[in-house]
C-alpha positions as CSV (number, residue, x, y, z in Angstrom):
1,X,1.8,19.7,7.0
2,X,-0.3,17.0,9.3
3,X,-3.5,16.2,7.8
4,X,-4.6,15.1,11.7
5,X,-5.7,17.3,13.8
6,X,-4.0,16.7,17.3
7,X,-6.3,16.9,20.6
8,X,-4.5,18.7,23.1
9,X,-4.5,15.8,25.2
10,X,-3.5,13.9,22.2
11,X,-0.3,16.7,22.1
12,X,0.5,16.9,26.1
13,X,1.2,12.7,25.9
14,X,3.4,13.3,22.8
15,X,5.5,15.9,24.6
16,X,5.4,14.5,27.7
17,X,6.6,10.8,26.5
18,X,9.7,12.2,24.3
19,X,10.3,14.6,28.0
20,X,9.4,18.0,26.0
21,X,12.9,17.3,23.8
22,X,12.3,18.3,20.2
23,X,12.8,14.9,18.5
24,X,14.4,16.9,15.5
25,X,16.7,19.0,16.9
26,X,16.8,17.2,20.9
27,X,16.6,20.9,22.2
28,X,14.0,21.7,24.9
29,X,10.4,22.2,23.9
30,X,7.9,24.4,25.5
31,X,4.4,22.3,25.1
32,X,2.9,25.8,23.9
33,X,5.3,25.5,20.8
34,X,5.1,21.9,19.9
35,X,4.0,20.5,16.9
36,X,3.2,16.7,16.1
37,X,5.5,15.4,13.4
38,X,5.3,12.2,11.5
39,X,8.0,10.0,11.5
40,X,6.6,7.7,8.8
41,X,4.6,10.5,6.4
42,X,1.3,10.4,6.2
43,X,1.1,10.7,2.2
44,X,2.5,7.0,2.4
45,X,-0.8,5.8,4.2
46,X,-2.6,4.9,0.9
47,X,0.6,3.8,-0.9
48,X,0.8,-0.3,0.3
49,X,3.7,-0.5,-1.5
50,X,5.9,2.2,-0.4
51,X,4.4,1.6,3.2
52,X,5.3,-2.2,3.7
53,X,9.2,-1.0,2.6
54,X,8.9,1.3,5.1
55,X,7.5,-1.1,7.6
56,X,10.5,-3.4,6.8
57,X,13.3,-1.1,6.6
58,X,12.6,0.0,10.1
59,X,11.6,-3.2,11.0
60,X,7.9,-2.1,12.2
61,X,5.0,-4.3,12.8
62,X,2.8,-5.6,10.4
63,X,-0.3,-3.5,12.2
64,X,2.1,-0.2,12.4
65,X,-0.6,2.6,12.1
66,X,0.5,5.9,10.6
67,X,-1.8,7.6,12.8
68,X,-0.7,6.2,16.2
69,X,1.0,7.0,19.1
70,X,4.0,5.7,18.0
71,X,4.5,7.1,15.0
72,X,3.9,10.9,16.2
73,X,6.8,13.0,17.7
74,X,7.1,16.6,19.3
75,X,8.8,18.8,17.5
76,X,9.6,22.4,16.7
77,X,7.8,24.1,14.3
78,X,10.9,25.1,12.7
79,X,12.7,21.5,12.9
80,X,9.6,20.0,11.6
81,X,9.6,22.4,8.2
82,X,13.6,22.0,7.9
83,X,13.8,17.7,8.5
84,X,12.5,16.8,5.5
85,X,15.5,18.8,3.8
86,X,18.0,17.7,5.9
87,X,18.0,17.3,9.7
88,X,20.8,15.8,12.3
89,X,18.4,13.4,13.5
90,X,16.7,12.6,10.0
91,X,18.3,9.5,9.4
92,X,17.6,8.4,12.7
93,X,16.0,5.0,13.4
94,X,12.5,4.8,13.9
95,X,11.5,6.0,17.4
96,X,10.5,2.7,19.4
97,X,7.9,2.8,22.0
98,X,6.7,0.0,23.7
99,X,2.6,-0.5,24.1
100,X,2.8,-0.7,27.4
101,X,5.3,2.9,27.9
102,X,2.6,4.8,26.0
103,X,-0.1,3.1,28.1
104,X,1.6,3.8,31.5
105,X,2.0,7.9,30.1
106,X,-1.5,7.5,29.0
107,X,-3.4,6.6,31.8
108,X,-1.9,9.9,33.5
109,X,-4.5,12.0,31.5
């Protein structure tokens, strides 16, 4: 479970830039049921160590911010509790956003 506490504007740009596709499960996703998922965990935000081999298995910038943007995804609740166990999509790469796509979906707010 998030330790953040998403803004609802915060949760409409998430949903909106990943067009309201559960990142887990790539089924549609009403906004009313989305939850904000952490691609990176955020119990690794503390740990140096285990973050920098994070950072350079998914070949993520130096500045890569656990709470950011582009670390957040939508999600369904349910995919959200299941991924950790096992999901299609968990061994994914990374999600990659530019700055300037989350900019451009930002300045819509």
């Amino acid at each position: 479970m998030s330790q953040r506490k998403f803004t609802n504007p915060e949760r409409f740009a998430i949903w909106k830039h990943h067009r309201a596709v559960c990142y887990w499960c790539g089924e549609p996703l009403r906004l009313l049921e989305t939850t904000i998922d952490h691609f990176i965990p955020e119990r690794v935000e503390n740990n140096s160590e285990e973050l920098e081999e994070l950072r350079k298995r998914y070949g993520l910038a130096s500045n890569f911010a656990i709470n950011d943007y582009s670390n957040w995804l939508p999600c369904h609740d349910r995919c959200n509790n299941n991924q950790a166990v096992g999901n299609s999509r968990g061994s994914q790469l990374a999600p990659s956003h530019s700055e300037e796509s989350w900019s451009k979906d930002l300045s819509a707010l």
